[in-house]
SEGU-927273 format. One line per field, with one value per atom (N, C-alpha, C): residue number from 1; residue in one letter; atom name; x, y negated, z negated. Coordinates in Angstrom, 1 decimal, decimal comma. Atoms other than C-alpha are relative to their C-alpha. Example, Ala and Ser with C-alpha at 12.3 -4.5 7.8 and 13.67 -1.06 7.14 Angstrom:
REM SEGU-927273
nr = c(1  1  1  2  2  2)
rest = c(a  a  a  s  s  s)
atom = c(N  CA  C  N  CA  C)
x = c(0,9  12,3  0,9  -0,9  13,7  -0,8)
y = c(1,2  4,5  -1,2  1,1  1,1  -1,1)
z = c(0,0  -7,8  0,0  0,0  -7,1  -0,8)
END
This chain:
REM SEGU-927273
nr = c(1  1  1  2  2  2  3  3  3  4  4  4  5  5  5  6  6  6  7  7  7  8  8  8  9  9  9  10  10  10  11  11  11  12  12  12  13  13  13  14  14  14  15  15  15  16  16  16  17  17  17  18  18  18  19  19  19  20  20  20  21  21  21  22  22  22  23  23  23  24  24  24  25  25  25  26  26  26  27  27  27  28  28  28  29  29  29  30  30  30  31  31  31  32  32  32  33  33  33  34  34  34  35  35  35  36  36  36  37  37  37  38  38  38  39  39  39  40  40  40  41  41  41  42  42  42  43  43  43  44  44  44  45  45  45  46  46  46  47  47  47  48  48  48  49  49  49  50  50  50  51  51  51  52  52  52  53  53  53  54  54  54  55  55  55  56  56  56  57  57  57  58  58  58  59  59  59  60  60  60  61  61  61  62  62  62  63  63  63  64  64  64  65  65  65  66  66  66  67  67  67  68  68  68  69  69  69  70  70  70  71  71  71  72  72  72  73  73  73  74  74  74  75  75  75  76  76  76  77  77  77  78  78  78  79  79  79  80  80  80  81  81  81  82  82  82  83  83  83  84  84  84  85  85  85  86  86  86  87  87  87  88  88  88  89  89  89  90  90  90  91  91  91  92  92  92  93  93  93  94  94  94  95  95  95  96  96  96  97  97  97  98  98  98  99  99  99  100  100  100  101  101  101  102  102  102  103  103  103  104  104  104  105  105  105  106  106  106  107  107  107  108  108  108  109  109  109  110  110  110  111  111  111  112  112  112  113  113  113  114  114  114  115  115  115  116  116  116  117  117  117  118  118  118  119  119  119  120  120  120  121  121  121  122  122  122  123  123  123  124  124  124  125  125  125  126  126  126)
rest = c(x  x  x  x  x  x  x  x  x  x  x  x  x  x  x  x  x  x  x  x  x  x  x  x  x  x  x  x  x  x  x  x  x  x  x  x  x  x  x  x  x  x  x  x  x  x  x  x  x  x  x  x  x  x  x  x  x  x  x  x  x  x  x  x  x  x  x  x  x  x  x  x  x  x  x  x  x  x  x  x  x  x  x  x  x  x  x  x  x  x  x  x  x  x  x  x  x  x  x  x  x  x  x  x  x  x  x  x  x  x  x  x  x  x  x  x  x  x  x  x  x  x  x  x  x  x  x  x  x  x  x  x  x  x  x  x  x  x  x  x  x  x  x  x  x  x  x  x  x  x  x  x  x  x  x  x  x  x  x  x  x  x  x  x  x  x  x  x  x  x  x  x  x  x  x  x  x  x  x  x  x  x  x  x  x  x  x  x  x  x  x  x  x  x  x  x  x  x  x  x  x  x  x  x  x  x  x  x  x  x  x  x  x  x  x  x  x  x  x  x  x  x  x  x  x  x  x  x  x  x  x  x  x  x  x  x  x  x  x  x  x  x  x  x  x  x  x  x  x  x  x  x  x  x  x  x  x  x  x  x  x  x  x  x  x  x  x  x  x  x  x  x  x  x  x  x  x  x  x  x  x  x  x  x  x  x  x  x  x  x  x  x  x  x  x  x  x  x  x  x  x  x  x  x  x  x  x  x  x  x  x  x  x  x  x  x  x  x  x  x  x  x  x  x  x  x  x  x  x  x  x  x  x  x  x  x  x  x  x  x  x  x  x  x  x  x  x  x  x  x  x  x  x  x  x  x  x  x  x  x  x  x  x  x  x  x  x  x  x  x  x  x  x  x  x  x  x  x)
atom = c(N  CA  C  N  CA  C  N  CA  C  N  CA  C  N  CA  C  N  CA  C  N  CA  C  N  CA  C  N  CA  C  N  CA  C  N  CA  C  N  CA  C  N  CA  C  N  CA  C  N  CA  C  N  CA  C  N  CA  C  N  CA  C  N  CA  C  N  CA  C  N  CA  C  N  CA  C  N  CA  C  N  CA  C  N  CA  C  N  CA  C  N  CA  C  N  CA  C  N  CA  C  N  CA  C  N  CA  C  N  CA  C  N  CA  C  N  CA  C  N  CA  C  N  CA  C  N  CA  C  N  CA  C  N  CA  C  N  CA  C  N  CA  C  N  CA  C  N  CA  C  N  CA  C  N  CA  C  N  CA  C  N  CA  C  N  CA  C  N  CA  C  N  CA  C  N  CA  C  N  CA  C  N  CA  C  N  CA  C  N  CA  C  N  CA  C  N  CA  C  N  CA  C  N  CA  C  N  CA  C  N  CA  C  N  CA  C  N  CA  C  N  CA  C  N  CA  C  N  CA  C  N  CA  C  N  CA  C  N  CA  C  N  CA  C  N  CA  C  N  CA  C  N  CA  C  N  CA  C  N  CA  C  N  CA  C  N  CA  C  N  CA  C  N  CA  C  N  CA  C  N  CA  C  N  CA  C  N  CA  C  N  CA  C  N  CA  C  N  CA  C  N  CA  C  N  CA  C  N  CA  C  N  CA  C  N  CA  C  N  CA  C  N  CA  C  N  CA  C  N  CA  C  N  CA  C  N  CA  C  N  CA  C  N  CA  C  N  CA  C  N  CA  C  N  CA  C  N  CA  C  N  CA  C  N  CA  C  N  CA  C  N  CA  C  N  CA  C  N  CA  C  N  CA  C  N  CA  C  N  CA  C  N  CA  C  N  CA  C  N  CA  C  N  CA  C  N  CA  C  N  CA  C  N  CA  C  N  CA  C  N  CA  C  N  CA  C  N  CA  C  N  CA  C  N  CA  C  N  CA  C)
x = c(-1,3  70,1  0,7  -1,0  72,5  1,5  -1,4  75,3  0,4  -1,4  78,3  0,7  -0,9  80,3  0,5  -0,5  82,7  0,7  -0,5  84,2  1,0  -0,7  87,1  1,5  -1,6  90,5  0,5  -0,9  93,4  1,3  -1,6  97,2  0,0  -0,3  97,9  1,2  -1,1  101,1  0,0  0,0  102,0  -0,6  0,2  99,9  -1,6  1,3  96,8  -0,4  1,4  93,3  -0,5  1,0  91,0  -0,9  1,4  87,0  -0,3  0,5  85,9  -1,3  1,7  82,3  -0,2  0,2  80,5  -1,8  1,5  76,7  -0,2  0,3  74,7  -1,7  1,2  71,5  -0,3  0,5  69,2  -0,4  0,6  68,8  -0,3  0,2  67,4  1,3  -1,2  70,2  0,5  0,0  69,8  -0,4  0,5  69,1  1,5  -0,8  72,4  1,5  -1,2  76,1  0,5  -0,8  78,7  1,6  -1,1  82,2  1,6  -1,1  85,7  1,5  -1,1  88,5  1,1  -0,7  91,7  1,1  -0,9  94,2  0,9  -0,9  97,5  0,7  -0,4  98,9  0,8  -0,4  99,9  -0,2  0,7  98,4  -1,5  1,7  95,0  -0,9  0,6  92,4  -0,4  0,4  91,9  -1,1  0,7  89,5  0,7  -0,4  89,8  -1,2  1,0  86,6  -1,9  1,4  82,8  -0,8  1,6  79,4  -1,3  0,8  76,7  -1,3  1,0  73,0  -0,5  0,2  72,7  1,0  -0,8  75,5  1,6  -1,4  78,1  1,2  -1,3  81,7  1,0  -1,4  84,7  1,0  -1,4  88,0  1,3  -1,1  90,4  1,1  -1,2  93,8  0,7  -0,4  95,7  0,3  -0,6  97,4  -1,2  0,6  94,1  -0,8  0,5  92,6  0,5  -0,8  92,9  0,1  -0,4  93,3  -1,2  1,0  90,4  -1,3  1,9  86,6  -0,8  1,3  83,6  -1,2  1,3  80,1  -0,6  0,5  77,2  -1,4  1,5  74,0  -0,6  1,3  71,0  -0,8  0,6  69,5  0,1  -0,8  71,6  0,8  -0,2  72,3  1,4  -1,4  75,8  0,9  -1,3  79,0  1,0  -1,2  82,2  1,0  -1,1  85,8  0,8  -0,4  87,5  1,0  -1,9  91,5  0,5  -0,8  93,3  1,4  -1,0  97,1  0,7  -0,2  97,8  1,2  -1,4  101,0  0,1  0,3  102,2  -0,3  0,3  101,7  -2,0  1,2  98,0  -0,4  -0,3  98,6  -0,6  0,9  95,9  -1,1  1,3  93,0  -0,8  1,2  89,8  -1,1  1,4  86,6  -1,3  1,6  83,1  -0,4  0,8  81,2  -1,4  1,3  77,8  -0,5  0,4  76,7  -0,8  1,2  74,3  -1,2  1,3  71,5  -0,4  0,2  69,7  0,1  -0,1  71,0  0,8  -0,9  73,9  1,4  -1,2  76,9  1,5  -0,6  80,0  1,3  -0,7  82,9  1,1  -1,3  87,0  0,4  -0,8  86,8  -1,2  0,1  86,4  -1,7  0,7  84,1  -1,2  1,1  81,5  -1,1  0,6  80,1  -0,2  0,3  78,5  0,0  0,5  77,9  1,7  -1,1  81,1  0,3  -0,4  82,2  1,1  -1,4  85,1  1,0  -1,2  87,4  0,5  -0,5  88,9  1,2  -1,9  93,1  -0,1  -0,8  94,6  1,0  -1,5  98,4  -0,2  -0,6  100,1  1,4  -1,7  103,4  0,7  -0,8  106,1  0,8)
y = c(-0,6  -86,9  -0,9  0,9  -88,1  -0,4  0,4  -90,5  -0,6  0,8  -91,9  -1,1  1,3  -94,9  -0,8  0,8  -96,3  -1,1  1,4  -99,7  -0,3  1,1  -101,8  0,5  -0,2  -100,2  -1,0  0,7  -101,9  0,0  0,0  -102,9  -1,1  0,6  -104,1  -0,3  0,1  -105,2  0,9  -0,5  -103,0  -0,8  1,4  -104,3  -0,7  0,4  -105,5  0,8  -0,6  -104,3  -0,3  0,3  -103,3  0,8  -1,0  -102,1  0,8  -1,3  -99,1  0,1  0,0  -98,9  0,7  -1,5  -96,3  0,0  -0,1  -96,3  1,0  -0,8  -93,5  -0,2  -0,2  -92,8  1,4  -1,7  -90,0  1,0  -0,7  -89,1  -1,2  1,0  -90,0  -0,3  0,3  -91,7  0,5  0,1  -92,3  1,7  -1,0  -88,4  1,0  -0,8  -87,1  -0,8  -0,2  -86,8  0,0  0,9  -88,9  0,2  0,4  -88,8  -1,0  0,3  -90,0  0,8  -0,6  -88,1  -0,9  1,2  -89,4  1,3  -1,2  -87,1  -1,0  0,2  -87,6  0,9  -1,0  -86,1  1,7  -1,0  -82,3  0,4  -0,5  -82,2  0,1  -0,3  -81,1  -1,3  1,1  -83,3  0,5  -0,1  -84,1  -1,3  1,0  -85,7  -0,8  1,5  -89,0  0,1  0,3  -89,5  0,1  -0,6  -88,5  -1,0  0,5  -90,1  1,1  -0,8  -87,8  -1,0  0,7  -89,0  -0,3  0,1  -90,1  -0,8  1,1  -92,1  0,7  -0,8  -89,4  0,2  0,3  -90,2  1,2  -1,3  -87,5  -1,1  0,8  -89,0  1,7  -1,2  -86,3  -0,4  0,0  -86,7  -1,2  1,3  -88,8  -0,7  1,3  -91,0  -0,9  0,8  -92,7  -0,7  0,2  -92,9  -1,8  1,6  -96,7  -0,5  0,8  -97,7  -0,3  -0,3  -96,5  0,1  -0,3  -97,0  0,1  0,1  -95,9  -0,2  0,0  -96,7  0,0  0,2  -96,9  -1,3  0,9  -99,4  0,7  -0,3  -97,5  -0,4  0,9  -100,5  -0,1  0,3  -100,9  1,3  -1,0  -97,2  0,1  0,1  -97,8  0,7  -0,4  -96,6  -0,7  0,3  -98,0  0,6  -0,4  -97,1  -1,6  1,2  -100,2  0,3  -0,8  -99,5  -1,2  1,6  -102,4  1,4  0,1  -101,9  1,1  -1,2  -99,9  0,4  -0,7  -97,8  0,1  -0,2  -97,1  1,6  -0,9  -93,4  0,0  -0,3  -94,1  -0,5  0,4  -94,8  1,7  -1,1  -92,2  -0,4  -0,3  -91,7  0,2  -0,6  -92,0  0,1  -0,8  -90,2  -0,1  -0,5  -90,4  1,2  -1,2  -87,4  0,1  -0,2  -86,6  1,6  -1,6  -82,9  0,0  -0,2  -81,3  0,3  -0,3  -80,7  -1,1  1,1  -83,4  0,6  -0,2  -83,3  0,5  -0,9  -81,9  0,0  0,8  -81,7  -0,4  0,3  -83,0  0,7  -0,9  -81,0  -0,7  0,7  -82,1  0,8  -0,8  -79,3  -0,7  0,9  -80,9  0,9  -1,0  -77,6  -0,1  0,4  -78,5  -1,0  0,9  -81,5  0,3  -0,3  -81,2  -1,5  0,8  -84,6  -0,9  0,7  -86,9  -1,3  1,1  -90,4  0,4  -0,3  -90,8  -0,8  0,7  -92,6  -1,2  1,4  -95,7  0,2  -0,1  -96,1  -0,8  1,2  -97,7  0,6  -0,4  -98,3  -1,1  1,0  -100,1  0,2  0,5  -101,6  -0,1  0,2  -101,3  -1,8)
z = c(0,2  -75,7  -1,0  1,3  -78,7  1,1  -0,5  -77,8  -0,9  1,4  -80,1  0,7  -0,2  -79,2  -1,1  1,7  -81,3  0,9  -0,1  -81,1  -0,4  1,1  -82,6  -0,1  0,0  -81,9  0,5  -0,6  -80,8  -0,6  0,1  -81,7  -0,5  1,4  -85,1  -0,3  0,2  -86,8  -1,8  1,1  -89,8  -1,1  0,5  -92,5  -0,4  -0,1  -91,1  -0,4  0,0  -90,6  1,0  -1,3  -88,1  -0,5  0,6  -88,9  2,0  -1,0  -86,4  -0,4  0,3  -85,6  1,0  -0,6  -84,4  0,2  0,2  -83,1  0,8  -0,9  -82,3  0,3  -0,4  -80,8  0,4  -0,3  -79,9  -1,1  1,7  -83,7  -1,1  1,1  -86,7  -0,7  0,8  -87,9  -1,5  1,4  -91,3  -0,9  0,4  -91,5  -0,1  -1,3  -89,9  -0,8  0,5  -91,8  1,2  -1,5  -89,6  -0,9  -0,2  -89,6  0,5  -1,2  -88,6  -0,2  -0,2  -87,2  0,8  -0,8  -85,8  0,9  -0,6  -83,2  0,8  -0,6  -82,2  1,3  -1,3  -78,5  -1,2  0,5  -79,5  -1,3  1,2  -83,0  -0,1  0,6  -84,0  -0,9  0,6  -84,6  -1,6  1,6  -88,6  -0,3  0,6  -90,5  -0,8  0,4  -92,0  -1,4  0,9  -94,0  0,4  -0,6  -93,8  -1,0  1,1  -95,4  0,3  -0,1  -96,2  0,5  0,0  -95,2  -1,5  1,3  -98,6  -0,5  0,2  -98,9  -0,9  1,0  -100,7  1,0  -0,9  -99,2  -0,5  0,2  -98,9  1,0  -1,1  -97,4  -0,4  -0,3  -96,4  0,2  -0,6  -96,9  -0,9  0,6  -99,4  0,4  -0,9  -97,0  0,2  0,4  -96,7  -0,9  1,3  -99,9  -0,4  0,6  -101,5  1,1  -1,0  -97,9  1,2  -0,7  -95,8  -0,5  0,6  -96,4  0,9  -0,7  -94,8  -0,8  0,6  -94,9  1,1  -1,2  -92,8  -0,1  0,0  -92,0  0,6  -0,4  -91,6  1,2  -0,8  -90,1  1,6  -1,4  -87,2  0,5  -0,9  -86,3  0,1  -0,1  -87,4  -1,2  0,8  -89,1  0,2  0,4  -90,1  -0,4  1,0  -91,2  0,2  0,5  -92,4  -0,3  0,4  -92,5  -0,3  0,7  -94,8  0,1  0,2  -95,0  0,9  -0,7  -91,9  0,2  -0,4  -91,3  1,3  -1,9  -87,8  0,0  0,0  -88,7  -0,4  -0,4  -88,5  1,5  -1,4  -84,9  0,5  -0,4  -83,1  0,6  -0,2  -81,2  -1,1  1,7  -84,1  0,9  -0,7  -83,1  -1,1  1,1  -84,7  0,8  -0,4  -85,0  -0,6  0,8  -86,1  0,1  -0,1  -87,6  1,3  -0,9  -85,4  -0,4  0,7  -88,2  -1,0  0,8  -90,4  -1,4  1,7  -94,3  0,0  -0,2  -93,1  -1,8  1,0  -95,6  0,5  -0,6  -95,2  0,0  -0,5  -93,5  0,5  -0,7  -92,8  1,2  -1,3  -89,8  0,9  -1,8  -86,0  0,2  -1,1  -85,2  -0,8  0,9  -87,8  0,5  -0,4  -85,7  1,4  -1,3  -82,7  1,0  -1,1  -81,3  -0,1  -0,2  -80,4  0,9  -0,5  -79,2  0,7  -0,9  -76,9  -0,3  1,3  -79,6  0,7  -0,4  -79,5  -0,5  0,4  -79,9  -0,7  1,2  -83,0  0,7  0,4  -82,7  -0,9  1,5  -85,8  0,8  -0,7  -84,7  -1,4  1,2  -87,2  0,0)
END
């Protein structure tokens, strides 16, 4: 069975940086288009930024653009989003996802991914 686990939230001072990591198992990794979403209480979860199995990146959403990078390591069954210069408006629940078919492409809707971590909180303190 496929599991997600992400890592590396916590409570930042406007500013910083914190890297989010995300390993899954149960698939070939390196086959398999991964995501990260982020959701705030009473809004709908949105995408943040995706990597294709190939390495082709989408970021959804100007607010992170210039600020937010993903990538992944093959090797180690892992992903990253790496957030430099955080706002408190990216204060949220962030979720890795991974499609549910290998070669998938990559998608900024929630319902497109089937497999899911149980997110880790950023707050950014103003």
């Amino acid at each position: 069975q496929v599991q997600v686990v992400e890592s590396g939230g916590g409570l930042v001072q406007a500013g910083g940086s914190l890297r989010l990591s995300c390993t899954a198992s149960g698939l070939t990794f390196n086959a398999y288009t991964l995501a990260w979403f982020r959701q705030v209480p009473g809004k709908e979860r949105e995408g943040v930024s995706c990597i294709r199995w190939n390495g082709e990146v989408t970021y959804y959403g100007d607010s992170v653009k210039g600020r937010f990078t993903i990538s992944r390591d093959n090797a180690k069954n892992t992903l990253y989003l790496q957030m430099n210069s955080l706002k408190p408006e990216d204060t949220a629940m962030y979720y890795c996802a991974s499609r549910g078919n290998a070669i998938g492409s990559c998608s900024g809707a929630s319902g497109a991914y089937n497999y899911w971590g149980q997110g880790t909180q950023v707050t950014v303190s103003s």
